[in-house]
C-alpha positions as CSV (number, residue, x, y, z in Angstrom):
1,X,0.0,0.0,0.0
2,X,1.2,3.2,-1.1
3,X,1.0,6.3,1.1
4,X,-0.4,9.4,0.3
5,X,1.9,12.3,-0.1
6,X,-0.2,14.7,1.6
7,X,-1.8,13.7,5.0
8,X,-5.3,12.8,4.5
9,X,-6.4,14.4,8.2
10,X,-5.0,17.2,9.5
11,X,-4.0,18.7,13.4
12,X,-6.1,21.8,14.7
13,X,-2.5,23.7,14.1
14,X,-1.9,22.5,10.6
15,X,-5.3,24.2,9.8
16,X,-4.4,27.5,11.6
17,X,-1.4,27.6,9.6
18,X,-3.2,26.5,6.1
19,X,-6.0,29.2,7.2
20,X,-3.2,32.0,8.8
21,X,-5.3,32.1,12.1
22,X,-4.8,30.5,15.5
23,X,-5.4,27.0,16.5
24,X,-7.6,28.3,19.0
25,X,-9.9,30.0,16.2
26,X,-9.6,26.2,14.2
27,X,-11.0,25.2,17.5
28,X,-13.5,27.3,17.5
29,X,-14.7,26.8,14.4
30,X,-14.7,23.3,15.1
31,X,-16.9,23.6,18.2
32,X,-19.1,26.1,16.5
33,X,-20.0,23.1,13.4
34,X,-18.3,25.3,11.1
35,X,-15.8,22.9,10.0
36,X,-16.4,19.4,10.5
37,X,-13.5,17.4,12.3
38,X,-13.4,14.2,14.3
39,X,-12.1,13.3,17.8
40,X,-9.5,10.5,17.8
41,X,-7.6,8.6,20.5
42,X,-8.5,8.6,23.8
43,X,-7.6,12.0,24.9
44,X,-10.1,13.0,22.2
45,X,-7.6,14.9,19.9
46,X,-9.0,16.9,17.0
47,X,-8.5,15.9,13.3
48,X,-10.0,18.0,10.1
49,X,-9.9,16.1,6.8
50,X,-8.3,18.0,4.1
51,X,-11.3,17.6,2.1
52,X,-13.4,19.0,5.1
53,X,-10.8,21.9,4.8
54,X,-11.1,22.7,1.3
55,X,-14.9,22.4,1.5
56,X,-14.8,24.6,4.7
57,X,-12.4,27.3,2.2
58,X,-15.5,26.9,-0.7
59,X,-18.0,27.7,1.5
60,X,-16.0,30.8,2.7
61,X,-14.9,31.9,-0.5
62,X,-19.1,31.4,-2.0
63,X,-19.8,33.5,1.5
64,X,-17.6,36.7,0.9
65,X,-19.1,36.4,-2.9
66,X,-22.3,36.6,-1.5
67,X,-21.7,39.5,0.7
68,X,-20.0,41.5,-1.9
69,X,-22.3,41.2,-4.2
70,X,-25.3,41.9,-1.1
71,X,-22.6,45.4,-0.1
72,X,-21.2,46.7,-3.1
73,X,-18.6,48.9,-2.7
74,X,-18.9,52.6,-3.2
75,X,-16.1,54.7,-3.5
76,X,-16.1,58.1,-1.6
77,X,-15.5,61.5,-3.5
78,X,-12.4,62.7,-4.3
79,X,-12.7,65.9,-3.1
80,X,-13.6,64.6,-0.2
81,X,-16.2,64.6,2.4
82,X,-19.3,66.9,1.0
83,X,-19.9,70.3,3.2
84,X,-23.4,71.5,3.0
């Protein structure tokens, strides 16, 4: 059996460093049913699938579209603020 060369499931602070946050805001998001992870071992150690984490980055990425296109972006005056 071949292994993968990429881990199929990933540490709490492998995702904080995929996603540039803390592992405490991975865990967060894992409490909260944001991203979708499984306890392993009997200390109950956190794993995220890298499919669960590319998924999680879809969603994300098909949220901001959404709320850019919901708050489009104005840009101010040049001039600056108007002074009636």
């Amino acid at each position: 059996m071949r292994m993968p060369s990429a881990p199929r499931f990933l540490q709490l602070s492998d995702v904080a460093e995929v996603l540039n946050t803390s592992s405490a805001q991975v865990y967060a998001l894992v409490r909260r049913g944001d991203l979708r992870a499984i306890k392993i071992g009997g200390r109950g150690q956190w794993r995220v699938e890298a499919t669960e984490l590319e998924a999680y980055i879809e969603r994300m990425y098909a949220e901001a579209d959404r709320f850019v296109a919901d708050h489009p972006f104005v840009e101010a005056d040049s001039e600056g603020p108007r002074q009636d």
